[in-house]
C-alpha positions in Angstrom: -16.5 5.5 -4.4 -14.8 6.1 -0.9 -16.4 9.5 -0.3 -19.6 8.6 -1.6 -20.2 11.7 -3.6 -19.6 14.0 -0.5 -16.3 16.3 0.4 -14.3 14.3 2.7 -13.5 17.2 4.9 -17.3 18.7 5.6 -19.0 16.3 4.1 -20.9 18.4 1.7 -23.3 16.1 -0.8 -21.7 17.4 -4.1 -24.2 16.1 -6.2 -24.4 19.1 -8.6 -21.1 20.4 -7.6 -17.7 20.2 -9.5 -15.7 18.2 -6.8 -11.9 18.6 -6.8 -9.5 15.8 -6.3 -6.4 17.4 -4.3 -3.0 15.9 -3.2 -2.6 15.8 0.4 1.1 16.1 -0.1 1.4 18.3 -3.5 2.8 15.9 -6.4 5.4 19.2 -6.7 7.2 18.0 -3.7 6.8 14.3 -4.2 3.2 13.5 -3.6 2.2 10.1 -5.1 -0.9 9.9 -7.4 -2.4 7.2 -5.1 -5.7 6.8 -3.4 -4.2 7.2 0.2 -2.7 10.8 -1.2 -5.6 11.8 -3.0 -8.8 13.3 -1.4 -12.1 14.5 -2.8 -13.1 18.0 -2.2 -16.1 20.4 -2.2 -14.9 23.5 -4.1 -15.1 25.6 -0.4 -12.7 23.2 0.8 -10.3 23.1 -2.6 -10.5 26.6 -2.0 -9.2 26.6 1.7 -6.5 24.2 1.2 -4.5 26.4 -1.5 -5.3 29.1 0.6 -3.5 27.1 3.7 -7.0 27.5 6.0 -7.2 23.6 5.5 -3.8 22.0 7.2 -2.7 18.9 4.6 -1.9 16.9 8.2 -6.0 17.2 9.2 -6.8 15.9 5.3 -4.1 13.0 6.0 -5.9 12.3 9.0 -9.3 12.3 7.4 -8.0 9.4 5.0 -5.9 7.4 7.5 -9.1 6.7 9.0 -11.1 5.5 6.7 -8.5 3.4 5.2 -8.6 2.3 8.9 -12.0 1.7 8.6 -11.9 -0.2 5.5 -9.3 -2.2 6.5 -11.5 -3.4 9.7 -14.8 -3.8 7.1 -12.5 -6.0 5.0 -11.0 -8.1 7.9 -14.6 -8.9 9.5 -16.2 -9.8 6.0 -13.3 -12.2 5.7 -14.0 -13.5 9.2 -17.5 -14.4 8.9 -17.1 -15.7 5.3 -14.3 -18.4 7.0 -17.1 -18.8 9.4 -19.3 -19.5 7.5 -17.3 -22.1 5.6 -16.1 -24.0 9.3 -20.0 -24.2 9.8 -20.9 -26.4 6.6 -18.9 -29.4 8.4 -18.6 -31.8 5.6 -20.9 -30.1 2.9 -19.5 -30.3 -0.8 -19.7 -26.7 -2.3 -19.4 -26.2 -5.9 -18.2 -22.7 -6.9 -19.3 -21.5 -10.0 
């Protein structure tokens, strides 16, 4: 789970809570129902970004980086598992 059970925005652990999925841009005026347009919210923040306290730019943000992030965890997995491979030389690996 990309938040990791915690509001994206203040990072409240919402273990017991009833988090809210919102649409950074509102599927009204065209917002896709996709991961990078979705965000997980405590019900303070749900509350805040209907009421406009929360700009939709600062949530866009918030997800832009960690798809950045992920994108750089992914890219350096796949770099040390090719690594990994150019170090057995010659050795015969069976995949399963």
């Amino acid at each position: 789970m990309r938040c990791d059970q915690r509001c994206e925005h203040c990072m409240l652990n919402l273990h017991g809570e009833s988090p809210r999925v919102h649409h950074i841009k509102p599927s009204e005026d065209g917002g896709a129902h996709t991961l990078s347009n979705l965000i997980v919210l405590c019900p303070n923040c749900s509350w805040k970004v209907k009421n406009g306290d929360i700009d939709r730019a600062a949530l866009k943000q918030i997800i832009d980086e960690k798809e950045l992030e992920n994108a750089r965890i992914n890219n350096l997995a796949a770099r040390e598992i090719d690594e990994w491979f150019i170090g057995l030389d010659n050795t015969v690996i069976y995949l399963v």
